[in-house]
Phi, psi and omega in degrees: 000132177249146172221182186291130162294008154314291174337280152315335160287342172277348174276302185301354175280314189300331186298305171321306162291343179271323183157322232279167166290084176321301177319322194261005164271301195311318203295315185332344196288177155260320172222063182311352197271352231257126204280097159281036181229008180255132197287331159306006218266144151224189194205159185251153183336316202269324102017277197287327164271005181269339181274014198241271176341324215255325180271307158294315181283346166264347197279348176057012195242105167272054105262018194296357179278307168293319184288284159354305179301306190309317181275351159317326190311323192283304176307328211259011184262350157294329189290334190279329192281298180296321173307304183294341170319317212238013177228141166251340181227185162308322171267334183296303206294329187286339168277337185274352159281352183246330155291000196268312201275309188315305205279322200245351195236050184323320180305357190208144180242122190271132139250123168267087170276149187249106170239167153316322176300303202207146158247131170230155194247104143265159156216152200232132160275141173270006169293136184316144162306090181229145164318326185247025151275314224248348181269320188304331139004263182305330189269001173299282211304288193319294189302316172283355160285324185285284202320312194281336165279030174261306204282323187234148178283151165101156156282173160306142202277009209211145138200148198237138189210149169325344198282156136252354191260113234232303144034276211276330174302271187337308096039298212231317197268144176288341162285173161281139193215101223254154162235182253191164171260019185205177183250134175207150171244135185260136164231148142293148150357290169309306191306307196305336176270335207288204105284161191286135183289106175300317181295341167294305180302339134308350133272346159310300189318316185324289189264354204295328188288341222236340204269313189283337142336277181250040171237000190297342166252145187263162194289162186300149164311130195029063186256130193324150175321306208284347197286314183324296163298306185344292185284001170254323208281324169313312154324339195262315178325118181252046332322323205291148187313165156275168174286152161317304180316323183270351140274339164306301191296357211254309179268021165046051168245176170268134171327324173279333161282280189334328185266345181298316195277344167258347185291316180297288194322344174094007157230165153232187169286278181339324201257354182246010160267344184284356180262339143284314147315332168274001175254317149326344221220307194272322171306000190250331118330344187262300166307000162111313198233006151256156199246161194311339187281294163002289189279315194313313183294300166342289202276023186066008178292136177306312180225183195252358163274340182288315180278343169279332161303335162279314123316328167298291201303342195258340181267344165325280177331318180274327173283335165311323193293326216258002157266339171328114174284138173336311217272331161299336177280318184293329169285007204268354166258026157245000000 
């Protein structure tokens, strides 16, 4: 069985943002020479689960299925983009979604049921019942639930997993989240009829050239902690930053080591989402084409006063620098 080598390069960008060896994942292949940037490329199943087994046991994460998914979110809002282009309503896109796993993603399958009552969304792998099946799962579901609730007003009405132990899904996810003998997603009706929510695809488009931007080169082999987050809290945008808890979760720490870990470095989470944002504020600004309450609902501001307060201080900041003397910038680390 083959699928795209896109797939396997989003697993190694996520090993790569968590800390793990990417080198030491390649080698594990059967077939290492193989151009994952190329879009025809493809790798075979058995290749894309041996870096997934490889990845729980180093990775120290029982939710890496979940996590996964979530940073799968930056990949899947081009895929989102693209979809809504060429669709009009929530059922035309589930369908071009299932052709979508059938052509690149084979290890996983959509089946759709319908009542009047309910629409449920199931998936199935033709893969041995294994953990790190159930886990390849958990990031399918986690990623088609975030799409389609992009997509639609409202969340999903449902999301259903194999578990009892429900706590960290719960956690993260925005849906309600039950558990179940399969992974499945619930909609009402309407929704599955409805039409695609523009206005998310309208910020999506806004920003999606700018994520891709600064995520296009992947981080260094031992590349500092703060680069780390830097590239998972960007991934996590939905387009808007995530919250801290939802980058803390990404990296199997306790809130106070994650933060400890950016201190030593001489940073915090609070100063690199405020600098994504502030990168996030001027492209978006540049373009044009949103108005202030808008980039404000983007960048997480409550309000849109909240947010020109926030702007004001960053063109403050740029003009202290840029008045700033050769001779005052050389003294400013002693």
């Amino acid at each position: 069985m083959m699928l795209s080598a896109s797939h396997l390069l989003s697993l190694f960008d996520f090993a790569a943002c968590k800390g793990l060896s990417v080198a030491t994942l390649q080698r594990l292949l059967d077939t290492p020479d193989t151009d994952l940037h190329d879009p025809q490329g493809r790798v075979t199943a058995a290749d894309y689960m041996r870096v997934w087994e490889a990845m729980i046991a180093q990775g120290n994460d029982p939710h890496l299925g979940l996590h996964f998914g979530y940073f799968l979110n930056l990949k899947g809002l081009g895929l989102i983009y693209q979809i809504s282009l060429a669709t009009s309503s929530i059922e035309q896109a589930m369908g071009l979604l299932s052709e979508y796993l059938a052509s690149s993603f084979p290890v996983v399958s959509v089946q759709t049921a319908q009542s009047n009552a309910q629409v449920v969304i199931s998936l199935h792998s033709p893969l041995p019942a294994t953990p790190a099946t159930q886990q390849l799962l958990d990031s399918v579901l986690i990623l088609m639930a975030r799409e389609i609730g992009l997509m639609i007003d409202g969340n999903v009405a449902d999301m259903q997993l194999p578990y009892e132990q429900l706590d960290a899904y719960r956690r993260l996810c925005a849906s309600p989240v039950t558990s179940s003998d399969g992974h499945r997603l619930r909609l009402d009706p309407g929704q599955l009829a409805g039409p695609i929510n523009r206005r998310r695809l309208t910020n999506i488009e806004a920003l999606l050239p700018l994520f891709l931007q600064l995520t296009s080169q992947p981080p260094a082999p031992n590349a500092p902690f703060a680069e780390q987050v830097r590239r998972m809290t960007l991934s996590l945008c939905a387009p808007e930053l995530p919250q801290l808890d939802q980058v803390v979760a990404q990296f199997a720490l306790s809130h106070r080591t994650f933060q400890r870990r950016l201190t030593d470095e001489g940073t915090s989470f609070r100063t690199i989402a405020d600098q994504l944002k502030r990168q996030m504020a001027g492209h978006l600004e540049r373009g044009k084409t949103l108005g202030t309450q808008d980039i404000a609902y983007i960048l997480g501001y409550s309000a849109s006063s909240a947010y020109l307060h926030a702007a004001r201080k960053w063109r403050n900041q740029s003009n202290h620098r840029a008045t700033k003397s050769p001779y005052q910038e050389a003294g400013a680390g002693l």
